[in-house]
C-alpha positions in Angstrom: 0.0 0.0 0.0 1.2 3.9 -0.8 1.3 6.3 2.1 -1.4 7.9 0.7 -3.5 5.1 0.7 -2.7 4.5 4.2 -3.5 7.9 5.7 -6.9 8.4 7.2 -9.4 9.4 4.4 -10.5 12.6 6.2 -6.5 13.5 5.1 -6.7 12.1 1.5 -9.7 14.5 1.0 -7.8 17.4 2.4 -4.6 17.2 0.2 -6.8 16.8 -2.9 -7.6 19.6 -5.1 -11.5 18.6 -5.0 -11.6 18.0 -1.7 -9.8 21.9 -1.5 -12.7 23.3 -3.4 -15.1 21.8 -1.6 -14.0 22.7 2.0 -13.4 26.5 0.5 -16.7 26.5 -0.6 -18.3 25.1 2.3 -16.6 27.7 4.7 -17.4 30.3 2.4 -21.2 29.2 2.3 -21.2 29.1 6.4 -19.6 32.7 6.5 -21.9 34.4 3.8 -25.1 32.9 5.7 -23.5 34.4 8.9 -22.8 38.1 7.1 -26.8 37.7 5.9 -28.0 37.4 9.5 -25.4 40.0 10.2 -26.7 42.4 7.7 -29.9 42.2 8.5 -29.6 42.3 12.5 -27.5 45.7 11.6 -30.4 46.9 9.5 -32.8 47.2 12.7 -30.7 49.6 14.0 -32.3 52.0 11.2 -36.1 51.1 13.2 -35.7 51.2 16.4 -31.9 51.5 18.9 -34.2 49.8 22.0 -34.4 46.5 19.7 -31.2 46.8 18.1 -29.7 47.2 21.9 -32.1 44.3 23.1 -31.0 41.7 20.2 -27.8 42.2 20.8 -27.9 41.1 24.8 -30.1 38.4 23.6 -26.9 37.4 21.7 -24.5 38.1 24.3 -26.7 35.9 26.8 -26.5 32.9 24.7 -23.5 31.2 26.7 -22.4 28.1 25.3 -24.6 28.1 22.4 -22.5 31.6 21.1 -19.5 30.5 22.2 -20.2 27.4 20.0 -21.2 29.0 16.6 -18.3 32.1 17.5 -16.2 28.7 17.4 -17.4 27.4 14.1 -17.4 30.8 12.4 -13.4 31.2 13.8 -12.8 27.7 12.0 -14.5 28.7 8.6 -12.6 31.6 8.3 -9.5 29.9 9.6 -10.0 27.0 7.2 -11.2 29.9 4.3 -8.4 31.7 4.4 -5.8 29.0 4.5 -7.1 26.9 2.0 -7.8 29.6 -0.4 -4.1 31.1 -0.3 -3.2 27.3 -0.8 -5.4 27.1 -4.0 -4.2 31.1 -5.3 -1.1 30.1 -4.9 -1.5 26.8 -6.8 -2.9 28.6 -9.1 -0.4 31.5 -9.7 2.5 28.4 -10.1 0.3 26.9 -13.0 0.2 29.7 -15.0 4.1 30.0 -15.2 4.0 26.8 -17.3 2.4 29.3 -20.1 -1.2 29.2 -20.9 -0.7 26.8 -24.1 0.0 24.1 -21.4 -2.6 25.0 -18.8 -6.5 23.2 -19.4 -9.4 24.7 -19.6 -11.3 25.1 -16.5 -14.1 23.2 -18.2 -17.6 24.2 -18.2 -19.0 26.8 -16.6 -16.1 29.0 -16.3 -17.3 32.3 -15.0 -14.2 34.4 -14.8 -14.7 37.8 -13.6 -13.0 41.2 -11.7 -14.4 39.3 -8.8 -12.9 36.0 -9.5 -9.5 37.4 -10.7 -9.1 39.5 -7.4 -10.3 36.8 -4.7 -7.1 37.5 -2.5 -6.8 40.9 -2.7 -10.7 41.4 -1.6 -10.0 38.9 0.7 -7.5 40.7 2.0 -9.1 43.5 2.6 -11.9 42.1 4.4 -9.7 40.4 6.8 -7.8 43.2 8.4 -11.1 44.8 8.2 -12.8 42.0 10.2 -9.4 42.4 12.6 -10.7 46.5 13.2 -14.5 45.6 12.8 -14.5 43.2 16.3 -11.9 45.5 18.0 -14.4 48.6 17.9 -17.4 47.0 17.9 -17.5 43.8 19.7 -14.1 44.4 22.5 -14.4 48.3 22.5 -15.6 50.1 25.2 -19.5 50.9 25.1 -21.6 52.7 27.6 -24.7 50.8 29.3 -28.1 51.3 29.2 -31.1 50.0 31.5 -34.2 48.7 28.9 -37.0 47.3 31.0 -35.1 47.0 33.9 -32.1 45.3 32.0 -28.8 46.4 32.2 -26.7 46.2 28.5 -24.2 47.1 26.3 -25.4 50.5 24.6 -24.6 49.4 21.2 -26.4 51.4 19.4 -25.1 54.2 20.6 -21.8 52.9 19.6 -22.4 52.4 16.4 -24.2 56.0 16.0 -21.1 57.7 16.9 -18.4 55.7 15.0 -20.8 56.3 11.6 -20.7 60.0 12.7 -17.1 59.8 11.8 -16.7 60.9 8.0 -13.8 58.6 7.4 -14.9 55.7 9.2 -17.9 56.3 7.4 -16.3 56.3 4.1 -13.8 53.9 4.4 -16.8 51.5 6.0 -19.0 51.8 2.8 -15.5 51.3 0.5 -15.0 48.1 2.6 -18.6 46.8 1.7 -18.1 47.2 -2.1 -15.1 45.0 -1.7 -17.0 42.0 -0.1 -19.7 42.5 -2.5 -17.1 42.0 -5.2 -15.9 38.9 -3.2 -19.4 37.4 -2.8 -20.3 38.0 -6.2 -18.1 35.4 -7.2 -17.7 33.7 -4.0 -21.2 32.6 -3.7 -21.1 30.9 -7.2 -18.2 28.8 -6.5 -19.1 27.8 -2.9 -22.4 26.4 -4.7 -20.6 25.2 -7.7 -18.3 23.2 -6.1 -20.7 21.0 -3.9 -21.9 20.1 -7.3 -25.2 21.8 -6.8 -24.9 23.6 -10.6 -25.3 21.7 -13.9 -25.7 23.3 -17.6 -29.2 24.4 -17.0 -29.1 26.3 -13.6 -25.5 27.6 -13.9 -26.5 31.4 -15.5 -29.1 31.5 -13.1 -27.4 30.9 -9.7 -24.5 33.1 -11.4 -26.9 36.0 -11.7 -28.5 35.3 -8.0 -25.1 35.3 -6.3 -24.7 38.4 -8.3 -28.1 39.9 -7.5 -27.7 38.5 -3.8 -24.0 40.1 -3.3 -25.5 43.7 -4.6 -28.5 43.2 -1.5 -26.0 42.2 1.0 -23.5 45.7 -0.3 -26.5 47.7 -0.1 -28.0 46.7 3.1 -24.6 47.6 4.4 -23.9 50.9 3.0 -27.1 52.1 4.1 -26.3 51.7 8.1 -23.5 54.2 7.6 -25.1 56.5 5.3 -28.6 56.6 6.9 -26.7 57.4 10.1 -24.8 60.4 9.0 -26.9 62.1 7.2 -29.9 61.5 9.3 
């Protein structure tokens, strides 16, 4: 027997470049259904700060239960990131062979600004993720008492940061990136647990599309709703 036939298959599946796609595009999947729910908590800040202050201690009270999906969000990403600088960098050693030697990614290639710039969005969104949780989630907030409960005064938080023009800018800039990175992302996480065949493949292109633009909208408008207001 090989060595590779003697490791355990959960290691097989990891070295292989399928079993690579697949873990990238599972991760992926797990963190865009996270910045859904995250968008749209975010958004009710625009209705009412009492809810948006309450939802968020109903978050914060979870325990174990947030400490466990905290835990399999910090494992997406971890396994998101590394995998996908694995397969970029794959990637980037192919093409030095010359492109007369390098296949065709078969059917349906749907190359893009978003698919070609991957890393650098991803980039981006990482150190901004690194800022995001240091102000938001582990910087100092004032508390509030809501029907006799005492909690973090989040919204208030978030009110003054978006008062900032910079912030504010730099913010909205940030959210065009990960719509750029979703656009594509989406597709492939979808395409790559083998959920797209020859008739569905435009469409869920144009949805992850049409889903990215929601999620960079809903987004923006926190910040700019806030300032302007």
């Amino acid at each position: 027997m090989t060595p590779i036939e003697t490791r355990p298959r959960i290691l097989n599946f990891y070295s292989s470049p399928i079993g690579k796609k697949i873990i990238t595009g599972v991760t992926g999947l797990v963190l865009t259904l996270f910045v859904i729910f995250h968008a749209i908590a975010n958004l009710l800040l625009l209705t009412s700060s009492k809810s948006y202050n309450q939802l968020a201690h109903f978050i914060d009270s979870l325990g174990l239960l947030l400490f466990l999906v905290e835990a399999i969000l910090m494992a997406a990403l971890v396994f998101h990131i590394i995998i996908g600088l694995i397969l970029s960098f794959n990637n980037m050693r192919s093409r030095i062979v010359g492109y007369k030697k390098i296949q065709s990614a078969g059917f349906p290639s749907k190359q893009s600004i978003s698919s070609r710039t991957m890393i650098f969005t991803g980039s981006i969104l990482l150190v901004f993720l690194i800022s995001h949780l240091l102000t938001f989630k582990f910087g100092q907030c004032d508390s509030i008492v809501i029907d006799g409960i005492q909690m973090r005064n989040l919204s208030k938080l978030v009110i003054e940061i978006f008062h900032q023009p910079i912030y504010t800018i730099t913010y909205s800039g940030v959210m065009i990136f990960l719509g750029f990175h979703l656009s594509h992302g989406i597709w492939s996480g979808i395409q790559s647990l083998s959920l797209i065949n020859s008739n569905t493949s435009h469409i869920i292109h144009w949805t992850s599309r049409f889903v990215a633009v929601l999620i960079t909208l809903g987004f923006i408008a926190i910040p700019t709703v806030i300032y302007f207001r």
